[in-house]
N, C-alpha and C positions, 0 to 999 in steps of 0.2 A: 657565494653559492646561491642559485636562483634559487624560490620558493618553492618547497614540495608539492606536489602535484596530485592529491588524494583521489583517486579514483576509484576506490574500494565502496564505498559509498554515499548517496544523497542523504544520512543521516551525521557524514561529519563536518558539516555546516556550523560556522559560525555565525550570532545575532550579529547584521547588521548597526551597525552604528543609530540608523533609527529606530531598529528597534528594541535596541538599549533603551535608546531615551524613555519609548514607550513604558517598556518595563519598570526604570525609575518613576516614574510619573503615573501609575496606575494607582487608582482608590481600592485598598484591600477592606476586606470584613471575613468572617469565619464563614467560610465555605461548607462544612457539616451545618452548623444553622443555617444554610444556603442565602446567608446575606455579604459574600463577596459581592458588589457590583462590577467588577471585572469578567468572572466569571458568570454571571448572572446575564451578561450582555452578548459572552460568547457564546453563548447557547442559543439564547435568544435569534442572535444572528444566521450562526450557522443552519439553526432548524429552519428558520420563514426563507433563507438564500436555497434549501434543497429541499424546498415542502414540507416539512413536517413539521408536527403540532409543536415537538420536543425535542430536547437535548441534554445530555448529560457530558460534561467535559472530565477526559478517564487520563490518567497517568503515561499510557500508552496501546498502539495498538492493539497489543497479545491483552491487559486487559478488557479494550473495548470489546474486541470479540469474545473472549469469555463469557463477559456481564451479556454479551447479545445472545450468545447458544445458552446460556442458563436460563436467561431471561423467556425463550422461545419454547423451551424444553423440558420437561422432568423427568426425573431417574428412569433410567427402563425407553427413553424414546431413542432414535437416532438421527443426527444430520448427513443427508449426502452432500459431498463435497470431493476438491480431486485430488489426486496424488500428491501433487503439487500446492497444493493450498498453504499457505501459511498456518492457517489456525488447525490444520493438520498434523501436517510436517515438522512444523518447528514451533508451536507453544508449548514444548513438552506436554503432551496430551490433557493440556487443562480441563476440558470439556467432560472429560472421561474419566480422568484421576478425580476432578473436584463434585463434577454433579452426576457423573455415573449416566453419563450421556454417551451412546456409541456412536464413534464418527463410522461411516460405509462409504470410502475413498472409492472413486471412479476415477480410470485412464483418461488421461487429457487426447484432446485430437493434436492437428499439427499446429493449432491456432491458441490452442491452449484452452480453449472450449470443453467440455461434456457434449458428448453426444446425447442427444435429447432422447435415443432409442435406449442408449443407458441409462438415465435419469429414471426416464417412465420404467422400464424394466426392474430397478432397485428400489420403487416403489415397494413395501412390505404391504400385504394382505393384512387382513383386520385378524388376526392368529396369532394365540397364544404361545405360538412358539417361537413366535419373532419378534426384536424391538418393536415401537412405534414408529413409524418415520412422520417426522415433523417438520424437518424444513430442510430446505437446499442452500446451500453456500457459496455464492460465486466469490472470485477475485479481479478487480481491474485495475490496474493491469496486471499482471499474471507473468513474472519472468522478461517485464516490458513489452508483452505484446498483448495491446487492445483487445479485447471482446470485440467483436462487429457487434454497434446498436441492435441489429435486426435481431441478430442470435439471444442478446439478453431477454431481449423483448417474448422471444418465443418458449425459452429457456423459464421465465419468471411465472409466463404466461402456463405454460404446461404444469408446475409446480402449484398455482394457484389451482388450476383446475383437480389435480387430485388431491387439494384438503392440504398443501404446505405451506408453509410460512416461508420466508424469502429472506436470506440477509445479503448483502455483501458487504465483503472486506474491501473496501474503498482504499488501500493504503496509499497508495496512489491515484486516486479517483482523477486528482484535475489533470494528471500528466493524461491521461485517458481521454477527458472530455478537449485539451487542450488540443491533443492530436485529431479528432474527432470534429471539432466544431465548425471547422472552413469548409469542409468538404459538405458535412451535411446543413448548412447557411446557419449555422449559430455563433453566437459567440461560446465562450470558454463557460460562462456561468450558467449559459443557457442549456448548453448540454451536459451539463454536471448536473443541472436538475434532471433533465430528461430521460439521463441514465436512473440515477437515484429512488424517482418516482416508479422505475419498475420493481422497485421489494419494498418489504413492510419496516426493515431498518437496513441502517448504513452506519458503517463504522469510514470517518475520515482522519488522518493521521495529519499532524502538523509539522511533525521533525521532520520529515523527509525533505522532499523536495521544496516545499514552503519555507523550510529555514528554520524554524521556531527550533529551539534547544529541546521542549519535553510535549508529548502532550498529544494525545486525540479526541474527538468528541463519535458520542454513538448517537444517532437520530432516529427516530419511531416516535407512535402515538405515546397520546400523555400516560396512559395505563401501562403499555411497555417500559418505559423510563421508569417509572415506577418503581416497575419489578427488577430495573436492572440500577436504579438507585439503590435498593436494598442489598444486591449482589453487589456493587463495588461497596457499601460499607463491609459487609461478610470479608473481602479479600483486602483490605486495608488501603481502597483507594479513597477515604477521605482526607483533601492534602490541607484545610484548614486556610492559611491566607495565602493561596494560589492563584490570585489575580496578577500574580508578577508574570506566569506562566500563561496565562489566559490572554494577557496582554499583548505576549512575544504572537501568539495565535493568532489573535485579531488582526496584529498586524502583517501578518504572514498570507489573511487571507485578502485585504486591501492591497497590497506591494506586490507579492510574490506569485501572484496565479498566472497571469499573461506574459511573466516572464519564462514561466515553462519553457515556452518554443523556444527561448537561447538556450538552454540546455539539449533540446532535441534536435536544433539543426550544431551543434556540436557535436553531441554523439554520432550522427551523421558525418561529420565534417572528419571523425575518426574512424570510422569503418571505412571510407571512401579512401582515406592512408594507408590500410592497412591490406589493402583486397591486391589480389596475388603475390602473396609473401607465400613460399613452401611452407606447405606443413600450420598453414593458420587458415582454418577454416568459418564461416559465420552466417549467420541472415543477416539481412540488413535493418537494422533498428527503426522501428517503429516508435520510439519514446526516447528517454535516456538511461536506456540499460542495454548492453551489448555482452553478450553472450561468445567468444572464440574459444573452438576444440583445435587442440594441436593434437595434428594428425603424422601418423607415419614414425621418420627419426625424433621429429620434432618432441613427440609425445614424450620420450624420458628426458628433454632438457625443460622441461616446466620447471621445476625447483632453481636450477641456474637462470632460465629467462626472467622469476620473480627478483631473485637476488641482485641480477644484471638493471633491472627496470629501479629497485630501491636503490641502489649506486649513483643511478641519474637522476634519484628525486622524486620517481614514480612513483607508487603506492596503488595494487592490484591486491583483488583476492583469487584464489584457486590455485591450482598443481593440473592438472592435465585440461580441466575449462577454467580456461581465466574468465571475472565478469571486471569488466568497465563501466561507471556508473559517473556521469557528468550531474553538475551541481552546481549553483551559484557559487561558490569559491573557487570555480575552475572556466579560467576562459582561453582566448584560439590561443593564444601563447602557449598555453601548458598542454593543448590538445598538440599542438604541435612536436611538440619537445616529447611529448608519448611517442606520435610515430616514429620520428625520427630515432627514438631509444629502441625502441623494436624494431625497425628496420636495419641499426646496428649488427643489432643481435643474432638476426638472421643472417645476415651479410657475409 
């Protein structure tokens, strides 16, 4: 039986064999008296490679943004951000259950953007009958489709102008900068700053697409970190000798960023299999996330097309939109073996 073929997602990545080693071979210390030197390094790193003064390495995304909107915010203010946001939608309302922070969700365009006529308009007046609005929230990438540079730019730029603070949700930041950099003459590192440096923090995840098993770092000035140092002790993200974790990170950001593009020209390499199939609809991938609506009859055999794709070793998520998400433990072998299993199936 060939090897299954996980395409649910770039979080179910296994450490490379290197960076096992790394991991065994890391110098730990107690991370709460902030003398892990593993830790200590990844921070270090990660802040002066994306501009910033600081860095706090958090357990994972949903707490990075947390400690980011708490640290940004106090009781009675609110963040705009979109429908679709993660620190939205899916951190079971941290932001709002924990620090009584109101998120003010805005419609995505087709790009996955805020309209900036909406931004400025959700702007709340200085009135006591309305939260505070304090800061905007972007995500890149967004359902795997890039921000355009210019729009962050302008997007970050109009938030600064009316008195906000700026975070994003980087979870994916280098798939973003990776897809981004050739066209606008950068490399991959140089536009992960370029993006980054337009808000006042960034949350970067290391399990996804980089590989690392646990782990994201939040980046802002040293007085931010600060305040969101005291916030992940408050929610129990001091992980004590986590330099094994720091370690898998470091290495994930050294090995695994310019490997992006083989996951994006995969993803590619499967939408291009799968285009004029009845009944399977899609854009075409921007990154390595792919998005298909079955359409038509198609749409009540979702449950049998999952069932039929697990048979063959596939592994999807959704019922009426499946997502496909390519990863370093998936290469054209298993891209292939996908199409061909959904081609089956429609057949």
């Amino acid at each position: 039986m060939p090897p299954t073929v996980d395409l649910r997602s770039d979080t179910v990545t296994q450490p490379t064999a290197g960076m096992r080693a790394a991991m065994l071979a890391a110098p730990l210390g107690d991370d709460v008296f902030r003398e892990d030197p593993s830790v200590n390094a990844l921070q270090d790193n990660i802040a002066r490679l994306l501009g910033f003064e600081s860095a706090l390495f958090m357990s994972s995304g949903t707490q990075s943004n947390l400690c980011g909107i708490l640290a940004h915010c106090q009781r009675g203010d609110e963040y705009l951000t979109g429908q679709m946001a993660h620190c939205y939608r899916w951190e079971a309302g941290g932001a709002a259950v924990l620090g009584s922070v109101q998120p003010q969700p805005l419609n995505h365009q087709a790009d996955g953007s805020l309209s900036l006529d909406d931004i400025d308009a959700a702007i709340k007046p200085d009135d006591a009958h309305y939260a505070r609005s304090r800061l905007l929230t972007l995500e890149n990438t967004l359902g795997g489709k890039v921000l355009p540079f210019e729009y962050v730019q302008q997007a970050t730029a109009l938030a600064h102008s009316r008195g906000l603070a700026r975070h994003l949700d980087g979870a994916r930041l280098f798939n973003a900068a990776v897809a981004q950099a050739a066209p606008n003459g950068q490399t991959p590192w140089q536009q992960a700053r370029r993006i980054a440096q337009c808000f006042d923090s960034v949350s970067v995840c290391f399990s996804k697409g980089l590989g690392a098993p646990v782990g994201s770092a939040l980046c802002g000035s040293r007085e931010f970190i600060a305040r969101a140092h005291r916030l992940r002790k408050m929610v129990g993200g001091g992980m004590r000798q986590s330099g094994m974790l720091a370690a898998a990170a470091s290495y994930a950001l050294a090995h695994n960023v310019d490997r992006l593009a083989t996951d994006h020209v995969l993803m590619r390499r499967l939408a291009l299999g799968l285009k004029n199939i009845d009944g399977v609809e899609f854009e075409m991938p921007q990154t390595n996330i792919l998005f298909v609506d079955l359409t038509g009859a198609a749409r009540e055999r979702g449950a049998a097309l999952i069932e039929h794709l697990r048979e063959q070793g596939i592994l999807v998520t959704g019922l009426y939109r499946l997502r496909f998400v390519t990863h370093l433990d998936v290469d054209e072998a298993g891209i292939d073996r996908a199409i061909s299993a959904m081609r089956s199936f429609f057949s």
